[in-house]
C-alpha positions as CSV (number, residue, x, y, z in Angstrom):
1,X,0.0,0.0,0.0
2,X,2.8,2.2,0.8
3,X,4.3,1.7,-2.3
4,X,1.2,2.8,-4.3
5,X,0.8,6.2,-2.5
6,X,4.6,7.2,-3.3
7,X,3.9,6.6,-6.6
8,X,0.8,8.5,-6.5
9,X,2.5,11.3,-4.4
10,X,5.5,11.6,-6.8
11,X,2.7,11.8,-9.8
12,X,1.3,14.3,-8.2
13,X,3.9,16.5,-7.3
14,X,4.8,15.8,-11.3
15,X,1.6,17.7,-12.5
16,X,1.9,20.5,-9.9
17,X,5.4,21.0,-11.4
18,X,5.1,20.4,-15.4
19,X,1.1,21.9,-15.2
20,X,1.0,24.7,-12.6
21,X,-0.1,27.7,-14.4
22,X,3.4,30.0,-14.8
23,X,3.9,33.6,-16.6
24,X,4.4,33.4,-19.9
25,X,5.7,36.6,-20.7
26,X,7.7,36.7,-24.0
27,X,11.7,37.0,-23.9
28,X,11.9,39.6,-26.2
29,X,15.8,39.5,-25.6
30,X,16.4,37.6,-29.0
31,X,20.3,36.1,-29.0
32,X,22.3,34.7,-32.2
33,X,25.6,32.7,-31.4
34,X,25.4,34.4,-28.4
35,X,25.3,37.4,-29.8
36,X,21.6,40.0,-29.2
37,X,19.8,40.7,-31.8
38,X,18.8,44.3,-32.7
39,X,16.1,45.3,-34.9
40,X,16.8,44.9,-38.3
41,X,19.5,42.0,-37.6
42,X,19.5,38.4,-39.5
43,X,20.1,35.3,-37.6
44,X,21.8,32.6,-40.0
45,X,22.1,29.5,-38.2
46,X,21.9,25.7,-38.5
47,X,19.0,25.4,-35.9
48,X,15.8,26.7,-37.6
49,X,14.2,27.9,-34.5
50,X,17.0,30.7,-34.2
51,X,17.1,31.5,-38.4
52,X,15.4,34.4,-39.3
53,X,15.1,38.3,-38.5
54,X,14.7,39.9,-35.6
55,X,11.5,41.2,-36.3
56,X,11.0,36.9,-36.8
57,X,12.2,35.6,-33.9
58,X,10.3,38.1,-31.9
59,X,7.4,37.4,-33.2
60,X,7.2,33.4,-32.7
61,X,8.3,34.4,-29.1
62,X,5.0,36.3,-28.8
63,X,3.7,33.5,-30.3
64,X,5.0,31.1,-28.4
65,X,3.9,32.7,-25.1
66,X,0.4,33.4,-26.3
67,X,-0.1,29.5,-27.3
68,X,1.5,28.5,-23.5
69,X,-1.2,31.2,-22.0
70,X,-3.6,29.3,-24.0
71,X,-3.0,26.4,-22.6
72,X,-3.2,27.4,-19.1
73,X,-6.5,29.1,-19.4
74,X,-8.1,25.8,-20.6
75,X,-5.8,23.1,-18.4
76,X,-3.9,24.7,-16.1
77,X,-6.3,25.6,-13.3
78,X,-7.8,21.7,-13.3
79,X,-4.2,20.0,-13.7
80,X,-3.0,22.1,-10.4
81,X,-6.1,21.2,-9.0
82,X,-5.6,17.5,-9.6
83,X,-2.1,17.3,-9.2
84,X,-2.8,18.9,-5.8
85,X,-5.9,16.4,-4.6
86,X,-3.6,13.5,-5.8
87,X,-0.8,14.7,-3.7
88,X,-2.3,15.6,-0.6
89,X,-4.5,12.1,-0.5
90,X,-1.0,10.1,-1.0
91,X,0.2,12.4,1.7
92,X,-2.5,11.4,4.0
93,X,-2.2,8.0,3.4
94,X,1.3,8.0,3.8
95,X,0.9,9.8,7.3
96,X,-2.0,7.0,8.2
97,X,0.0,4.5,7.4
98,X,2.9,5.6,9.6
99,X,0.9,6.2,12.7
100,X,-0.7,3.0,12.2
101,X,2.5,1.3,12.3
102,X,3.5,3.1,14.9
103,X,0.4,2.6,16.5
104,X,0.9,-1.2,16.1
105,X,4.1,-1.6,17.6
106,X,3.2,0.1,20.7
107,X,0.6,-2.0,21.2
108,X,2.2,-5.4,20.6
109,X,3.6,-6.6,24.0
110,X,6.7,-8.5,24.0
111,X,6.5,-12.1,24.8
112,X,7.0,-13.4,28.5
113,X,10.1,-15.2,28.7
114,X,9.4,-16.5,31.9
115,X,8.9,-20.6,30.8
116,X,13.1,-19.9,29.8
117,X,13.8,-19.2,33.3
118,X,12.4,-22.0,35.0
119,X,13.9,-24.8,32.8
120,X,17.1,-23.2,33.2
């Protein structure tokens, strides 16, 4: 049992972290090799997500950013909802079953040893 709500705990705590609603605010600080683009600039690279021009690259950033707000405004509020009902149940059960083992082995007497005595 234990073993299923770690699992379930660490699943949780997954969709808190991958789904939690962040701020997608666009990085409008475009870089090339290292290099920051101005406007009016050409990127020529290898990697097709940094080819293009400035006035490109800031624009699938915008992009970018409005597709991830997207996202959160349908999913993100339910996810982080879930992710948080799944954590704090596996939580709970976790606790419960720790203070029921603790529980159990305060209660469990030990055994008399007294018949080990006498036919000593």
């Amino acid at each position: 049992m234990a073993s299923i709500a770690w699992k379930t705990l660490i699943v949780g705590i997954l969709i808190l972290v991958f789904f939690m609603p962040r701020d997608h605010t666009p990085d409008l600080k475009v870089m090339c090799d290292n290099e920051r683009m101005t406007p009016g600039t050409t990127c020529i690279s290898t990697d097709s997500s940094k080819a293009g021009t400035y006035e490109e690259r800031v624009q699938r950033e915008i992009d970018n950013a409005e597709s991830a707000r997207r996202r959160d405004e349908k999913w993100g509020t339910e996810l982080t909802i879930l992710g948080g009902a799944i954590t704090a149940l596996s939580l709970a059960a976790l606790i419960g079953g720790l203070v029921g083992m603790l529980r159990a082995r305060q209660t469990v007497a030990p055994a008399d040893q007294g018949w080990w005595s006498q036919n000593s």
